[in-house]
TIBA-398255 format. One record per residue (C-alpha): residue in three letters; x, y, z. Coordinates in nm, 3 decimals. Example, Ala and Ser with C-alpha at 12.3 -4.5 7.8 and 13.67 -1.06 7.14 Angstrom:
REC  type       c1       c2       c3
REC   ala    1.230   -0.450    0.780
REC   ser    1.367   -0.106    0.714
***
This chain:
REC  type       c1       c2       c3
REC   unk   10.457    8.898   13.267
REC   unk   10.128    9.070   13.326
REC   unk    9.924    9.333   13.112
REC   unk   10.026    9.541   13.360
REC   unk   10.342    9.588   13.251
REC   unk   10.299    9.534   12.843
REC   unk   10.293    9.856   12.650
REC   unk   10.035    9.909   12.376
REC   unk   10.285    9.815   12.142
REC   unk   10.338    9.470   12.292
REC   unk   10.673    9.586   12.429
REC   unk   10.778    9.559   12.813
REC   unk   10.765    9.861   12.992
REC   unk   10.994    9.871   13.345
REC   unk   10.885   10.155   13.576
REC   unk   11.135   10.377   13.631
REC   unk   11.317   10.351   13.294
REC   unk   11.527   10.638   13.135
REC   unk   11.332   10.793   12.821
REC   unk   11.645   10.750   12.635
REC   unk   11.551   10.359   12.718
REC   unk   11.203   10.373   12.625
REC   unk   11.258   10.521   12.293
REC   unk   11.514   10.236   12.211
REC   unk   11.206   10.011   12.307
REC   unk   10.967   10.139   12.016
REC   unk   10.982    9.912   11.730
REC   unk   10.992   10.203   11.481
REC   unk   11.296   10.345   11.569
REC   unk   11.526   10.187   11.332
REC   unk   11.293   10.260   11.059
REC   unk   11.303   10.702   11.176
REC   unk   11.706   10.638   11.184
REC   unk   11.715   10.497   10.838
REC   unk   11.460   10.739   10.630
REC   unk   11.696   10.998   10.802
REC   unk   11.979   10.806   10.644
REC   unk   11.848   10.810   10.310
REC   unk   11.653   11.126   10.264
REC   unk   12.025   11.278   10.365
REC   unk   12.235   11.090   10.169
REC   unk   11.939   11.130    9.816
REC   unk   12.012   11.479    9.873
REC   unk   12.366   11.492    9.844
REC   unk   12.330   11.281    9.555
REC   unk   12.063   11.459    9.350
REC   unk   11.891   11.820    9.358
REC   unk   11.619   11.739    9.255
REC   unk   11.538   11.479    9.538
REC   unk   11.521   11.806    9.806
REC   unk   11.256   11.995    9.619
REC   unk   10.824   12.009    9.592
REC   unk   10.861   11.772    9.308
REC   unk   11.075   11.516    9.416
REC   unk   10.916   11.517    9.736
REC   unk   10.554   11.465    9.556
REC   unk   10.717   11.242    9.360
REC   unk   10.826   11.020    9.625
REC   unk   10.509   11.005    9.835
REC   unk   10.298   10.949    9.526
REC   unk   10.507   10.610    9.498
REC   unk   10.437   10.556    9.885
REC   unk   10.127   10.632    9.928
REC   unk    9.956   10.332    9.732
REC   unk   10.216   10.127    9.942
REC   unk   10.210   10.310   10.278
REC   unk    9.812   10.214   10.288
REC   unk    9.854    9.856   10.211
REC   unk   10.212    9.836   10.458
REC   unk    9.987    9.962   10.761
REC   unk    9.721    9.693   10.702
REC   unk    9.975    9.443   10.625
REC   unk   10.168    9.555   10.977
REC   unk    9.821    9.505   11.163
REC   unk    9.816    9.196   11.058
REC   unk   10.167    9.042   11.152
REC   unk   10.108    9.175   11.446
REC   unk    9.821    8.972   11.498
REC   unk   10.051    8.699   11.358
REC   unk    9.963    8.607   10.992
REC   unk   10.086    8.703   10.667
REC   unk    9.837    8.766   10.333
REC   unk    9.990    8.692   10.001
REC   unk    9.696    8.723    9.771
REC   unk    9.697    9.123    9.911
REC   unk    9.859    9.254    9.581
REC   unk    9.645    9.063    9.323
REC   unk    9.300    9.153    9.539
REC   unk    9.430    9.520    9.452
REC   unk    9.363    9.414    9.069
REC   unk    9.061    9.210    9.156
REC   unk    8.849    9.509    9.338
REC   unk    8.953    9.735    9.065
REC   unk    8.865    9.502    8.804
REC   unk    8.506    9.458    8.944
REC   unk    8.468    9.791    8.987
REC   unk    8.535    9.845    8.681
REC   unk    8.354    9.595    8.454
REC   unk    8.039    9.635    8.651
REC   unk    8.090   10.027    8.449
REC   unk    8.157    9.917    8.117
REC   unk    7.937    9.565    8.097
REC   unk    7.665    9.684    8.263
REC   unk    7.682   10.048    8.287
REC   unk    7.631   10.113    8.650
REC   unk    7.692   10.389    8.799
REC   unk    8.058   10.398    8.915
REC   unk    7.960   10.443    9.315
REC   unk    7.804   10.106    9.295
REC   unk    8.069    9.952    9.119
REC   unk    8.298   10.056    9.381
REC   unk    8.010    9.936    9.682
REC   unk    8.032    9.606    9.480
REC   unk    8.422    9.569    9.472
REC   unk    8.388    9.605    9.854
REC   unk    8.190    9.377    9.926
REC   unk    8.380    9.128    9.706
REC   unk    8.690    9.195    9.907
REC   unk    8.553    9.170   10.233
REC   unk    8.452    8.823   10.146
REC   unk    8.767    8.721    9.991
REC   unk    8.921    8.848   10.374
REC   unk    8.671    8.662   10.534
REC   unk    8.741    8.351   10.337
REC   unk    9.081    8.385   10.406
REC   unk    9.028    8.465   10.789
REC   unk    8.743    8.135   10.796
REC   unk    9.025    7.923   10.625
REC   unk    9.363    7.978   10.859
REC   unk    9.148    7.952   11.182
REC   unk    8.909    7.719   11.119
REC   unk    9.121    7.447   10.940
REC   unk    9.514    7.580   11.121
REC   unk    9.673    7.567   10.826
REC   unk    9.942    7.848   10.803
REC   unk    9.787    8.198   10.659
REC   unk   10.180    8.174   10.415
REC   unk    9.965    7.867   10.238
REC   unk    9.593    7.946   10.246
REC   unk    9.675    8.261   10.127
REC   unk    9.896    8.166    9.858
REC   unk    9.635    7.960    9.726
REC   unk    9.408    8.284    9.716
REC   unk    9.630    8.440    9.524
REC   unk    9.666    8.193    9.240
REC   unk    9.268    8.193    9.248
REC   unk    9.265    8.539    9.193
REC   unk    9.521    8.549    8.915
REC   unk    9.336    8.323    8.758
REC   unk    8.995    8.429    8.779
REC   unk    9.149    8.831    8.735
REC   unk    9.276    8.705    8.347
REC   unk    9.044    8.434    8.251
REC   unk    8.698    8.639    8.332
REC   unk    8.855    8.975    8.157
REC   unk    8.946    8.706    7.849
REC   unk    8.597    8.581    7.859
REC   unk    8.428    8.907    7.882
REC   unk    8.646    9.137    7.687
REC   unk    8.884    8.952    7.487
REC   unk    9.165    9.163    7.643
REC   unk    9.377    9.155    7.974
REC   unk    9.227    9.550    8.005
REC   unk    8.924    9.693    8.100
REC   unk    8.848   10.066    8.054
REC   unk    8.600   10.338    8.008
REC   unk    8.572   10.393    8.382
REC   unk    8.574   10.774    8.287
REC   unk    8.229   10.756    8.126
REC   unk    8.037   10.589    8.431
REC   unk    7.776   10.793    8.581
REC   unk    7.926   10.967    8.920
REC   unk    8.339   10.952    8.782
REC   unk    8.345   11.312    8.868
REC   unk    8.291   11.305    9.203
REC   unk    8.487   10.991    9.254
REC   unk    8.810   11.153    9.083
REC   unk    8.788   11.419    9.351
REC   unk    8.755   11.172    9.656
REC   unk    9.009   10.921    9.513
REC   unk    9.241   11.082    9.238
REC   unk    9.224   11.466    9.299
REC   unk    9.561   11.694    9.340
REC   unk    9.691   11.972    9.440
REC   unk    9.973   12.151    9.380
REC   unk   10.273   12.297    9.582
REC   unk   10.542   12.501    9.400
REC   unk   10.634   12.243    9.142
REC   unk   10.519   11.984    9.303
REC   unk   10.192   11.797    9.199
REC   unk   10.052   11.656    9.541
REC   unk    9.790   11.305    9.510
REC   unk    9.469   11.270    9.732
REC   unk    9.613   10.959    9.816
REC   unk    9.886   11.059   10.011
REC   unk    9.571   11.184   10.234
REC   unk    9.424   10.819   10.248
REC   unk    9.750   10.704   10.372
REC   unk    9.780   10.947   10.639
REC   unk    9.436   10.895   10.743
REC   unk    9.441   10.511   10.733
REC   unk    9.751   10.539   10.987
REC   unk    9.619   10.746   11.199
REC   unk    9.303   10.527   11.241
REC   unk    9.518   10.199   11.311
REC   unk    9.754   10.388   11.538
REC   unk    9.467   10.521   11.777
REC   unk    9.329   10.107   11.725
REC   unk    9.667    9.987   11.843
REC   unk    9.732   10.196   12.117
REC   unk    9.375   10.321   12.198
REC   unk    9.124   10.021   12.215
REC   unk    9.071    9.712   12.336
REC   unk    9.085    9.578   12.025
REC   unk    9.445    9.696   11.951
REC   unk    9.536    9.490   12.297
REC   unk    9.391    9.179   12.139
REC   unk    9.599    9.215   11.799
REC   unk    9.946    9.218   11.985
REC   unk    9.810    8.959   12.201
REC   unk    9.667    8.729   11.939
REC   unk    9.979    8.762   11.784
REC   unk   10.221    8.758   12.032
REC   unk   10.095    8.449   12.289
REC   unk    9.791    8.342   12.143
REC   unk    9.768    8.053   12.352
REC   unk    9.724    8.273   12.666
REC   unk    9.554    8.488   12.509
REC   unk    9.306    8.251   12.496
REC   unk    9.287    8.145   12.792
REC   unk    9.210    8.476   12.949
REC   unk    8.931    8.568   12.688
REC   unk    9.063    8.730   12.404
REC   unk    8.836    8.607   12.078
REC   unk    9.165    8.560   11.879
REC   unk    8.986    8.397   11.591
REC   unk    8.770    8.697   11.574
REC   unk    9.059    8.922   11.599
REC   unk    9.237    8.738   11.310
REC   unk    8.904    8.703   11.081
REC   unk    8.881    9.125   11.134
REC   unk    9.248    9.170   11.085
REC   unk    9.212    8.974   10.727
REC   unk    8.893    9.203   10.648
REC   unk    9.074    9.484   10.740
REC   unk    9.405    9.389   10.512
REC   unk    9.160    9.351   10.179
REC   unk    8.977    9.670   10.258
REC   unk    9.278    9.841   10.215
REC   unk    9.327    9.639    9.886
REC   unk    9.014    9.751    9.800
REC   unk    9.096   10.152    9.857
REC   unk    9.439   10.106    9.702
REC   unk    9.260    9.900    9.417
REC   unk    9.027   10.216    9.368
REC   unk    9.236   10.433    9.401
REC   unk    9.424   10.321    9.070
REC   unk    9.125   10.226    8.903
REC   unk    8.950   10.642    8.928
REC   unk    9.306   10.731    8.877
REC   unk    9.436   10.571    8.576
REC   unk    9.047   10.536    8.462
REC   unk    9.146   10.110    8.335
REC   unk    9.264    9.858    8.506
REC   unk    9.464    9.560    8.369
REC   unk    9.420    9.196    8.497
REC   unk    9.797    9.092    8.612
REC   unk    9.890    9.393    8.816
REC   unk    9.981    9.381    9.133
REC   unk   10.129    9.024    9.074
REC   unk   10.440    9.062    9.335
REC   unk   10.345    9.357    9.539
REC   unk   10.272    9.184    9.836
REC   unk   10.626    9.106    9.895
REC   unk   10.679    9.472    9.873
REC   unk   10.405    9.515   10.141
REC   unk   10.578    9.289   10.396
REC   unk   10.923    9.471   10.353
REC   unk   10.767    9.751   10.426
REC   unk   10.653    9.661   10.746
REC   unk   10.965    9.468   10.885
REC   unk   11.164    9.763   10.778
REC   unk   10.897    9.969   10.972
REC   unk   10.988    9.718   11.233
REC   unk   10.708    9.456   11.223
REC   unk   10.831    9.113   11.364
REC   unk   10.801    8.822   11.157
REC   unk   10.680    8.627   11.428
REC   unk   10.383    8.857   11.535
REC   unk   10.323    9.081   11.841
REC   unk   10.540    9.351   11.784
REC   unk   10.573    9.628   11.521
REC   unk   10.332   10.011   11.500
REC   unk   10.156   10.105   11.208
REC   unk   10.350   10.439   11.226
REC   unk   10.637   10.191   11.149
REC   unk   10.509   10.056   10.876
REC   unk   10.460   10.405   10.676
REC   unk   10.806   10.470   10.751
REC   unk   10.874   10.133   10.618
REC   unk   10.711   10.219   10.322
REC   unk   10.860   10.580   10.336
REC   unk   11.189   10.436   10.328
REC   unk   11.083   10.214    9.967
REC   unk   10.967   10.499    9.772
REC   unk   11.271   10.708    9.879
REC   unk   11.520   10.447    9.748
REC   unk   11.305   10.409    9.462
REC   unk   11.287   10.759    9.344
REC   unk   11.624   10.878    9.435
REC   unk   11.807   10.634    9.222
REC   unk   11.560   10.743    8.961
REC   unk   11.678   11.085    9.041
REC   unk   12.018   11.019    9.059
REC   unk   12.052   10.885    8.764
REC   unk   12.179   10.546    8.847
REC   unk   12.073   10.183    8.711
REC   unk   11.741   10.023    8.825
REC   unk   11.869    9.711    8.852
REC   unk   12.032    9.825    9.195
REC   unk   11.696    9.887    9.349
REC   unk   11.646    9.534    9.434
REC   unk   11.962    9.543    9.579
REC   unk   11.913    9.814    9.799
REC   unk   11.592    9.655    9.900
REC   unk   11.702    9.316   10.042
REC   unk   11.960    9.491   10.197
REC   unk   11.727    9.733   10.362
REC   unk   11.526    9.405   10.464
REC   unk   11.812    9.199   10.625
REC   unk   11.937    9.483   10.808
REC   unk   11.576    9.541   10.931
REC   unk   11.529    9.193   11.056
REC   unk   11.872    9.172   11.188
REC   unk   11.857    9.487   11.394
REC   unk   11.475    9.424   11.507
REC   unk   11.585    9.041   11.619
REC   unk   11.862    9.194   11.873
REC   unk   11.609    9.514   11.991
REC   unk   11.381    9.198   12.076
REC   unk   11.602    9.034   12.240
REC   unk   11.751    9.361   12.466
REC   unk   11.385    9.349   12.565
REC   unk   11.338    9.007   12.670
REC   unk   11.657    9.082   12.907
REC   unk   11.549    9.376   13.020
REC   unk   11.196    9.298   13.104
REC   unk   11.131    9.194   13.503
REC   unk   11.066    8.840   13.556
***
């Protein structure tokens, strides 16, 4: 099959097909069908799920999630998975913030600093799975441990607690609460600057996706990387950026919480990378690489929050939530396994 007749999505596009056809081809479109699904069936269930507060409620639970889900979809695309994603979110914030209380910088370098550190944890990672081949599942598996350990033992060592705080006293806080932990409010609802980082962090690896050359060589790299080389595409490269790009958004997320909550403690995040994946298989991500939008994976991560919150708000035991989630997962991979394969007939040649 040629380029020619690839979407930017990495699905094949026949000339001449119905729209009704093409829609079916977008990999988010069991993902729109479902947080339809649930956002009706919450509201039956609860009144308070259909109002400004439950509403901000939800999408403060996504957004945190919704920013790491579309980095986490760019990168399965490209083909490789990143478990140490949730513990980095711990890591950046904890730099951030014992550069502020041990040293007493001022809190915009602190947060330069934690950048820096996890762009060259993603590089690392990126160096590691294409230098050496070994799968991303098991080099980055092995950064996670590191992290865990080096998040609790150098807290230990320097503070003699798993908790580091007093972020709220650093030189420069004030503007950094209004960039990364400002609201708003709408009726009752109490609305997070986050939920603006999410949206914008989309939008920017939609347009890269569909727009640039770039997004061509992530669904390539991802989905035939083998040819892909052979006609020129740098998929190392690609990958390398892609794992950059994935600890970045670790690094906002990990800020984020850190202006936010104003501490930071060394074993969060421990499991949220899991979470991160669902999202973006639910948003239609493949495991296998090539196909999936990061439009996709907010929905994927839309979907999460709504579950999460409207059994809160219904009133009915946590302990179903994980239910609800691998069920939400299998069906995802289930129904995006025969979309991919109605493709693969359909497509000419």
């Amino acid at each position: 099959m040629t380029a020619a007749t690839m979407s930017a999505r990495g699905t094949p596009v026949t000339p001449g097909r119905s729209p009704l056809l093409r829609a079916l081809a977008r990999p988010e479109l069991g993902s729109v069908i479902g947080a339809i699904a649930i956002a009706a069936f919450f509201t039956t269930q609860t009144d308070q799920f259909a109002t400004w507060a439950g509403v901000a409620n939800v999408l403060d639970v996504t957004a945190a999630l919704g920013i790491m889900a579309v980095a986490v979809a760019l990168l399965m695309i490209g083909g490789e998975f990143d478990l140490s994603a949730g513990v980095l979110t711990a890591s950046t914030g904890l730099v951030t913030a014992l550069l502020v209380d041990r040293l007493g910088v001022n809190i915009w370098e602190g947060i330069a600093w934690s950048l820096l550190f996890a762009l060259a944890v993603g590089f690392l990672n990126g160096i590691l799975v294409t230098r050496t081949r070994v799968p991303s599942f098991i080099v980055t598996l092995g950064t996670f441990f590191a992290l865990q350990g080096l998040n609790v033992g150098v807290t230990k060592q320097l503070t003699e607690t798993v908790q580091v705080g007093g972020v709220d006293e650093a030189q420069g806080y004030g503007v950094a609460q209004a960039v990364f932990a400002s609201t708003w409010t709408v009726g009752e609802g109490e609305f997070r600057v986050a939920i603006l980082w999410w949206i914008v962090v989309a939008v920017v690896a939609t347009l890269l996706l569909v727009r640039t050359k770039f997004g061509n060589w992530i669904f390539a790299s991802g989905g035939a990387p083998v040819s892909a080389r052979s006609v020129g595409v740098p998929v190392g490269r690609t990958k390398i950026l892609l794992f950059m790009a994935t600890a970045a958004a670790a690094w906002l997320v990990g800020t984020i919480s850190v202006v936010r909550l104003t501490s930071v403690q060394a074993n969060v995040g421990l499991g949220e990378e899991f979470n991160y994946i669902i999202a973006a298989v639910i948003g239609g991500c493949l495991l296998t690489g090539g196909v999936g939008s990061a439009i996709g994976a907010s929905i994927g991560a839309l979907i999460y929050g709504m579950t999460q919150q409207g059994i809160v708000f219904a009133q009915w035991d946590n302990d179903w939530f994980p239910l609800f989630l691998g069920g939400m997962l299998l069906a995802a991979v289930l129904i995006n396994t025969v979309v991919v394969r109605r493709r693969a007939e359909d497509s000419p040649g």
